[in-house]
C-alpha positions as CSV (number, residue, x, y, z in Angstrom):
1,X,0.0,0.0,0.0
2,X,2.8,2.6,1.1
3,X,4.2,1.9,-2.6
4,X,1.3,3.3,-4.5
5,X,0.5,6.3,-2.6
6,X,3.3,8.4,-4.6
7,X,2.1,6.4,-7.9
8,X,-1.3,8.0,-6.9
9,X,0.1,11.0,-5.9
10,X,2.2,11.5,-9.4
11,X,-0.9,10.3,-11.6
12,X,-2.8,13.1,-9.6
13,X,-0.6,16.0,-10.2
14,X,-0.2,14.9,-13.7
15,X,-3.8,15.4,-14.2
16,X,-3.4,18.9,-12.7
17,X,-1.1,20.5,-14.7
18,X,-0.9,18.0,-17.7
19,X,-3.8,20.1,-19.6
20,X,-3.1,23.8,-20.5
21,X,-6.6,25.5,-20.6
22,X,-4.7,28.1,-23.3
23,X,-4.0,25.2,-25.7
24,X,-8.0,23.6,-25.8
25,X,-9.6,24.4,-28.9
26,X,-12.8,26.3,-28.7
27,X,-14.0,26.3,-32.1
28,X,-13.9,28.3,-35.0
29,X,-16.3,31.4,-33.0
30,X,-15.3,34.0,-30.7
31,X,-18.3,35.3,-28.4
32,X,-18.9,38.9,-28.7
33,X,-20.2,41.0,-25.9
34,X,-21.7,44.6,-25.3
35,X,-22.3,46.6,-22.1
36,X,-26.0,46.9,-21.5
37,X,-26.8,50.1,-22.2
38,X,-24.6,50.2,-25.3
39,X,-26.6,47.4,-26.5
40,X,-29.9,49.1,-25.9
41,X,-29.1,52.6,-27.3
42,X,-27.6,50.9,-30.7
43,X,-31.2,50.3,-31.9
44,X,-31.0,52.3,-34.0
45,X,-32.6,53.0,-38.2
46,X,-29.9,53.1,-40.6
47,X,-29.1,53.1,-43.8
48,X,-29.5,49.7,-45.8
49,X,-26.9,47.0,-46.0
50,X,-25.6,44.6,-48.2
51,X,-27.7,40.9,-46.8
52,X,-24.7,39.1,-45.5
53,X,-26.2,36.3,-42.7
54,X,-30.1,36.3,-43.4
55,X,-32.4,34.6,-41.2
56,X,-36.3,34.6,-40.6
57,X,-38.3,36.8,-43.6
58,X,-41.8,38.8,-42.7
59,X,-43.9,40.4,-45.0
60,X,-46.5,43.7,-43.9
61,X,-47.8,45.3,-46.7
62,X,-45.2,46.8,-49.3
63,X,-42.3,45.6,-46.9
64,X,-40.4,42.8,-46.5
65,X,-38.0,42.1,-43.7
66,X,-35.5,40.3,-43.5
67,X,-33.3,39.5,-40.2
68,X,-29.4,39.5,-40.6
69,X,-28.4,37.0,-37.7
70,X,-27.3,38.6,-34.6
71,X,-27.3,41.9,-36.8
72,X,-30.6,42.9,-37.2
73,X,-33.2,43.7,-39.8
74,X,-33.3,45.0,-43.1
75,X,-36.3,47.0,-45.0
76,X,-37.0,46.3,-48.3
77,X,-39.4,47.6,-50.4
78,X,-41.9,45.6,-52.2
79,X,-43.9,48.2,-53.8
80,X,-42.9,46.7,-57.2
81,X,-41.9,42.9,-56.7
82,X,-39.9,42.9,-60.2
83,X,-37.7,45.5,-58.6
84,X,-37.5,45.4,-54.6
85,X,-35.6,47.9,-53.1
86,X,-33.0,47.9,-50.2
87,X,-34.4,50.9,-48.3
88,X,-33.3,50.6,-44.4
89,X,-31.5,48.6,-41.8
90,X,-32.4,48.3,-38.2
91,X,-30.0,47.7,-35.6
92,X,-30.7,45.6,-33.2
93,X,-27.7,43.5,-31.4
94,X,-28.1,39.7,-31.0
95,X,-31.7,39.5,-33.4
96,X,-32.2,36.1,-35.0
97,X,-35.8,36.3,-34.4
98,X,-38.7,39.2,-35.1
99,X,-42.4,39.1,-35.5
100,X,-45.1,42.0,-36.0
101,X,-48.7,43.0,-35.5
102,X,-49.9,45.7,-37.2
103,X,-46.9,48.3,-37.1
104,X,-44.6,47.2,-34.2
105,X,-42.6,44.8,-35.0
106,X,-41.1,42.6,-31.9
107,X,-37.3,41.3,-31.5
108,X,-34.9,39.9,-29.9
109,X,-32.4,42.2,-28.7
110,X,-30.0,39.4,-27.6
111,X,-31.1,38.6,-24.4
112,X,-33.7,40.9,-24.0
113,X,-37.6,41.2,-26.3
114,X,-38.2,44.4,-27.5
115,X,-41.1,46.3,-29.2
116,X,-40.2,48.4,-32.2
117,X,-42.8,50.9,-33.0
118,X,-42.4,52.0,-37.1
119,X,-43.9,54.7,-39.1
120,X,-45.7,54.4,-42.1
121,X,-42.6,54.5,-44.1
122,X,-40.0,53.0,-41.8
123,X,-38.1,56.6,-41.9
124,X,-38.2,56.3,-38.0
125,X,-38.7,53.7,-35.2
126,X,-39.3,53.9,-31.6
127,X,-38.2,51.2,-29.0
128,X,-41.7,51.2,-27.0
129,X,-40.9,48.5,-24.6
130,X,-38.2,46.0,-23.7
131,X,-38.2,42.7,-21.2
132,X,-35.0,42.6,-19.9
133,X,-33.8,38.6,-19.6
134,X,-36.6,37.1,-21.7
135,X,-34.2,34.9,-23.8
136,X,-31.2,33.0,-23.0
137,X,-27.7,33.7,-24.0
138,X,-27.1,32.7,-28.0
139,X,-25.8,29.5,-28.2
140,X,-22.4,29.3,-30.6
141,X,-23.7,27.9,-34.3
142,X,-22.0,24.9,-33.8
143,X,-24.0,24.3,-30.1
144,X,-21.3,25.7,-27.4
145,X,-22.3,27.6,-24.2
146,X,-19.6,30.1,-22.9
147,X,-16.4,28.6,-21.2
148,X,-16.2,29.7,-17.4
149,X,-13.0,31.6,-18.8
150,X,-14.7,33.3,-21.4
151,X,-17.6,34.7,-18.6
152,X,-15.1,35.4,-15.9
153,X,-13.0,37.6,-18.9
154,X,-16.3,39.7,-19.8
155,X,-16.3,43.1,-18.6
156,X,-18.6,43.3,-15.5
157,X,-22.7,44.7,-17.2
158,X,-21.4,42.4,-20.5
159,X,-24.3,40.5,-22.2
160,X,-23.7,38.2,-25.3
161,X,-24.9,39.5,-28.6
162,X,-22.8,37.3,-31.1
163,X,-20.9,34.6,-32.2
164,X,-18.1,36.1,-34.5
165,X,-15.4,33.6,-36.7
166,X,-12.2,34.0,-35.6
């Protein structure tokens, strides 16, 4: 027995420093995070974008949108379906999902659902109402939660809007 205590002993502190947390591979996304209320003043209308990462489509009326994963939502206009125009893009940090009812359209704003109120011709929008912690934390696209590194390195207010490439 007194022989295979220091076996025991030396397979133990192998274990401990035999694996270098710097060296395990991840996978090919870095998770991107924002302060809180950088995240929800950047909803914000802009001008259109080029349709990069698209994700769920609605139609109301002449207008299509179209989500840009964990980017947020471009306005096009349908008025003539041979010719739709890329009119607007709105910003909204960590959306993959949106919905409407007559002319407020609802979003994820990463963690949080918020309620967009739009004019009549989506020249300018109105956050109405947001529900902080509605939704979990975005999952990588290949499945991965946050490491405990990764969450003890986020600045202290940080919320997770993305999944970048490296």
């Amino acid at each position: 027995m007194k022989k295979s205590i220091p076996f025991l002993l030396a397979v133990f502190l192998f274990i401990l420093t035999g694996f270098d947390n710097e060296q395990v591979y991840y996978g090919p996304y870095n998770p991107v995070f924002m302060l809180r209320s950088e995240m929800e003043k950047n909803v914000k209308l802009e001008g259109p974008k080029t349709i990069l990462n698209p994700g769920k489509i609605y139609l109301k009326d002449h207008f299509i949108f179209i989500n840009e994963k964990y980017r947020g939502i471009h306005v096009i206009d349908n008025t003539n379906p041979e010719d739709p125009t890329n009119v607007a893009f709105i910003n909204v940090d960590g959306c993959i999902d949106i919905a409407m009812k007559n002319n407020v359209l609802y979003a994820d704003n990463a963690v949080d659902l918020i309620a967009i109120k739009l004019d009549e011709h989506i020249t300018d929008i109105e956050v109405t109402k947001r529900i902080k912690n509605t939704f979990p934390e975005p999952v990588s696209p290949e499945g991965r939660e946050l490491t405990w590194k990764e969450r003890q390195a986020a600045p202290e207010e940080a919320i997770l809007v993305r999944w970048d490439l490296n």
